[in-house]
PABA-736715 format. One line per field, with one value per residue (C-alpha): chain; residue in one letter; x, y, z. Coordinates in steps of 0.1 Angstrom, whole numbers, plus 2048, in hexadecimal, padded with zeros to 3 digits. Layout:
! PABA-736715
chaine <- [A; ...]
residu <- [A; ...]
xx <- [X; ...]
yy <- [Y; ...]
zz <- [Z; ...]
This chain:
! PABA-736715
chaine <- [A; A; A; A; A; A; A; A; A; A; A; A; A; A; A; A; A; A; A; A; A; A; A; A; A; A; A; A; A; A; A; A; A; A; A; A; A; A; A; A; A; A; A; A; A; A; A; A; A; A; A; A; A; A; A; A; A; A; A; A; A; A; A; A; A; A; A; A; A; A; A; A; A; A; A; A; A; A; A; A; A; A; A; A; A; A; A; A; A; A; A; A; A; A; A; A; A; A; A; A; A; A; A; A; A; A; A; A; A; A; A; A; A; A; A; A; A; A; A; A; A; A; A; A; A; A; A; A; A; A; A; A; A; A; A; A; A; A; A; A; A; A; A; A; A; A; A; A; A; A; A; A; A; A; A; A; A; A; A; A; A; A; A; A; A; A; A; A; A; A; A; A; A; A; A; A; A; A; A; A; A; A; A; A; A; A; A; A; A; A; A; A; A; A; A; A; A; A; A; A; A; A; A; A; A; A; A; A; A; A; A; A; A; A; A; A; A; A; A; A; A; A]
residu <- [X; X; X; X; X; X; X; X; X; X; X; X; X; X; X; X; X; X; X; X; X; X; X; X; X; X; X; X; X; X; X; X; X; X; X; X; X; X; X; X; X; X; X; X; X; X; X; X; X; X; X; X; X; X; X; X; X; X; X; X; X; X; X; X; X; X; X; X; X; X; X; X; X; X; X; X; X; X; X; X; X; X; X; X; X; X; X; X; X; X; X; X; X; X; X; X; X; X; X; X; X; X; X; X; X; X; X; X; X; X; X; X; X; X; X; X; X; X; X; X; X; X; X; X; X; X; X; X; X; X; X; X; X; X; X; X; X; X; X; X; X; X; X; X; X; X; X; X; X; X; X; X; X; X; X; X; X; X; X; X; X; X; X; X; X; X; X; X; X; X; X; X; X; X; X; X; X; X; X; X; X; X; X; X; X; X; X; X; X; X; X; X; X; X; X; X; X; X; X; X; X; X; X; X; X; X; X; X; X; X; X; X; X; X; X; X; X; X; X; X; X; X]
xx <- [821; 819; 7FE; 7E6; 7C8; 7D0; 7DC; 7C5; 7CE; 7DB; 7CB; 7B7; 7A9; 78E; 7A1; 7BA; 7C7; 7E4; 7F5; 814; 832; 833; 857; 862; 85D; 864; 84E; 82B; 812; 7F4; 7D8; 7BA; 798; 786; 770; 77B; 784; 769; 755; 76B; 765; 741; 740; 755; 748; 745; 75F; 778; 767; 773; 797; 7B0; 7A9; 7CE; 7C0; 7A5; 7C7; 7D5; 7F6; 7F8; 7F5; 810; 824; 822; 82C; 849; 856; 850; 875; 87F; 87D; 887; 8AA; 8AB; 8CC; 8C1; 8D1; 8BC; 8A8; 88D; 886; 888; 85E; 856; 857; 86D; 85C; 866; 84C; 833; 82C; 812; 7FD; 7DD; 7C8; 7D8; 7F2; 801; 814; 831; 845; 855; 841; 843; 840; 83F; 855; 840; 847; 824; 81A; 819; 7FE; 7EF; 7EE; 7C8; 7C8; 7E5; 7CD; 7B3; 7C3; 7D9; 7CE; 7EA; 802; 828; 838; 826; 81F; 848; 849; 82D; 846; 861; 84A; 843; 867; 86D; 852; 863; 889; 882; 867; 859; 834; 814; 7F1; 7D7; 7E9; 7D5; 7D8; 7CD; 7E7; 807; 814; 824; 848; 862; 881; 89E; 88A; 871; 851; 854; 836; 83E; 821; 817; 7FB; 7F5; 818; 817; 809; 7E3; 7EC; 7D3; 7F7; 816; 829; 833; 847; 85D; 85A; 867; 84E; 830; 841; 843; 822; 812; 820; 81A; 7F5; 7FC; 809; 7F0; 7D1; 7E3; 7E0; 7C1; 7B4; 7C8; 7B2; 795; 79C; 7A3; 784; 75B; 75A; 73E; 73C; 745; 767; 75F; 752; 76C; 783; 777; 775; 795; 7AE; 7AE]
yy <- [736; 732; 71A; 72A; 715; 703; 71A; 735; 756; 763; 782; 796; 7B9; 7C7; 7C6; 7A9; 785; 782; 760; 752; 74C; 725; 72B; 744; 745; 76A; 779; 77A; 77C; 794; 78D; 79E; 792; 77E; 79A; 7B7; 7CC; 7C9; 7D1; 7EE; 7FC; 7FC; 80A; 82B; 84B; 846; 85E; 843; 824; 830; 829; 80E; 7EF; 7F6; 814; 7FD; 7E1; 7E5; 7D2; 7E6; 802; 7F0; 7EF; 810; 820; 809; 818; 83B; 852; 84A; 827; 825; 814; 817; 804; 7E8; 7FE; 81C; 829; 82B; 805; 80B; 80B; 7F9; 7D2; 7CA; 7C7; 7A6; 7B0; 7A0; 77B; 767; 752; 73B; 753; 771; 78B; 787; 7A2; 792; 7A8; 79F; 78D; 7A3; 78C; 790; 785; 762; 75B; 765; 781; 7A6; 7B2; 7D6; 7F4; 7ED; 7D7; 7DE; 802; 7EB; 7D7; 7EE; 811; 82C; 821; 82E; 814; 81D; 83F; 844; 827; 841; 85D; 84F; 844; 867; 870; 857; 861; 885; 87A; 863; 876; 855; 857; 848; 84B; 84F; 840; 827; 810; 7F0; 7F7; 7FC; 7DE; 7DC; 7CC; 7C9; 7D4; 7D9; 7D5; 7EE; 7F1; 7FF; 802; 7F6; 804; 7E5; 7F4; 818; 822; 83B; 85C; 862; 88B; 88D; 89F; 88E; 8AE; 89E; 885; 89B; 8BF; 8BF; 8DE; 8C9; 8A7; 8B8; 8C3; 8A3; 88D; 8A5; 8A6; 87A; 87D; 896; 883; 864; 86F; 879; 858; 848; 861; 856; 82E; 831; 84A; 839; 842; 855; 861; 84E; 856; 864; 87D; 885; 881; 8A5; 8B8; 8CD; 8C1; 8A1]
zz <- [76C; 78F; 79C; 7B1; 7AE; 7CF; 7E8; 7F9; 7FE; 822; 81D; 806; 801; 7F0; 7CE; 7D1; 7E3; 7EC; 7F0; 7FA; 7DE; 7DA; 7D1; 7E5; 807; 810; 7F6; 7EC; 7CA; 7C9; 7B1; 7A7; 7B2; 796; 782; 798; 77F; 769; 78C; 796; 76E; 774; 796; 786; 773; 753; 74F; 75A; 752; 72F; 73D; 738; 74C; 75F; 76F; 782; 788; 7A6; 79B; 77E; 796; 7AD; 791; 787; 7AF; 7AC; 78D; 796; 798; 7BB; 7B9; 795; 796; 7BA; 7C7; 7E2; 802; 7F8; 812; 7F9; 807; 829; 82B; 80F; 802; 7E9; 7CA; 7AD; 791; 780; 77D; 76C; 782; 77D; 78C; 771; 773; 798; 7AB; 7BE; 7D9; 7F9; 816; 833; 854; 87A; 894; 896; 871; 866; 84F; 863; 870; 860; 874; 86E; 884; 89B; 8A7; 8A8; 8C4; 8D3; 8CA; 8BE; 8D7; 8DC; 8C1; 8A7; 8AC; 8AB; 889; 87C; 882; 86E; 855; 850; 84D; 839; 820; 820; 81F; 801; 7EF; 7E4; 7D6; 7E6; 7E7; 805; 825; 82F; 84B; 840; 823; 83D; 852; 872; 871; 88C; 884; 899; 8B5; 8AC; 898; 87A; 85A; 838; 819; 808; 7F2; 7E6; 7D7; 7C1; 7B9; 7BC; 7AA; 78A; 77A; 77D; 78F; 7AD; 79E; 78D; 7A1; 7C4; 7D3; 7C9; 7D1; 7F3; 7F8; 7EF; 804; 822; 818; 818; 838; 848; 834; 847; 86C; 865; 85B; 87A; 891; 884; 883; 8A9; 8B1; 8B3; 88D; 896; 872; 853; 849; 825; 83A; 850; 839; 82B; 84C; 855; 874; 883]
């Protein structure tokens, strides 16, 4: 088991911390919040409150987008990992089931910065509109799964000189049916509606969010 009780995480979102590996230097364990489940279950229809407490985990989640067909198996010079962390499974820790995958860092050492906050300081500049673009291509070469794009779940990582995004949360598919795993037309469609729902987003986290983006989310074009 891995001790958690003393170290503090170097980032958290709204479902999970995240903290350094104590024994590995180049990777990192994600945890649940305390009770978020429990909150998350209460918070849904009742509908889905009815369902199993791994469809309100996100490292059961994780888990699941890392074992979907593409990634299954995948050999360790597969382009399939050219975007994303590598994943090392699950681990018990004091603070319960922990997510550990690799540690993606900056140029100074420290853990990258998300594209959150890269538009937020620099705005949809040239490197990362052109990292966005192979992203995309990426996503379309490899067929590999994900669910909504969003920016504070993609990193910023130098490589070879140039920025390039990695997805560190929200693999997998978000399709009620499971047809774009296993059919290639709808496995096609879906990520181009991923990548189009994407840019959109990206518009709208550099625009005066002059309307909330639940909202602009539903209106057609960027």
């Amino acid at each position: 088991m891995i001790d958690l009780s003393n170290s503090t995480p170097f980032a958290s979102g709204g479902n999970r911390h995240c903290y350094h590996h104590p024994h590995f230097a180049d990777r990192c364990v994600k945890v649940m919040r305390p009770g978020r489940v429990a909150e998350l279950r209460q918070r849904a229809p009742w509908y889905k409150a009815l369902a199993r407490d791994s469809q309100f985990d996100d490292n059961a989640r994780e888990l699941a987008g890392y074992q979907q067909r593409v990634l299954r198996n995948a050999p360790a010079d597969s382009p399939v990992w050219a975007h994303l962390p590598r994943w090392y499974g699950m681990t018990d820790t004091s603070a319960g089931p922990g997510a550990v995958s690799e540690l993606l860092l900056d140029e100074q050492g420290t853990p990258a910065m998300t594209l959150e906050t890269h538009l937020t300081h620099f705005g949809l500049d040239t490197p990362i509109q052109g990292a966005l673009d192979r992203f995309s291509q990426w996503l379309r070469a490899t067929g590999v799964l994900t669910k909504n794009l969003l920016p504070h779940n993609l990193v910023v990582v130098t490589r070879k000189g140039q920025a390039e995004l990695y997805l560190v949360d929200g693999l997998g598919s978000a399709a009620f049916l499971p047809l774009p795993e296993y059919i290639s037309v709808s496995r096609k469609r879906y990520i181009e509606r991923r990548i189009e729902k994407m840019w959109k987003r990206i518009h709208w986290e550099i625009s005066d969010r002059s309307i909330p983006w639940k909202k602009a989310e539903r209106l057609k074009g960027n």
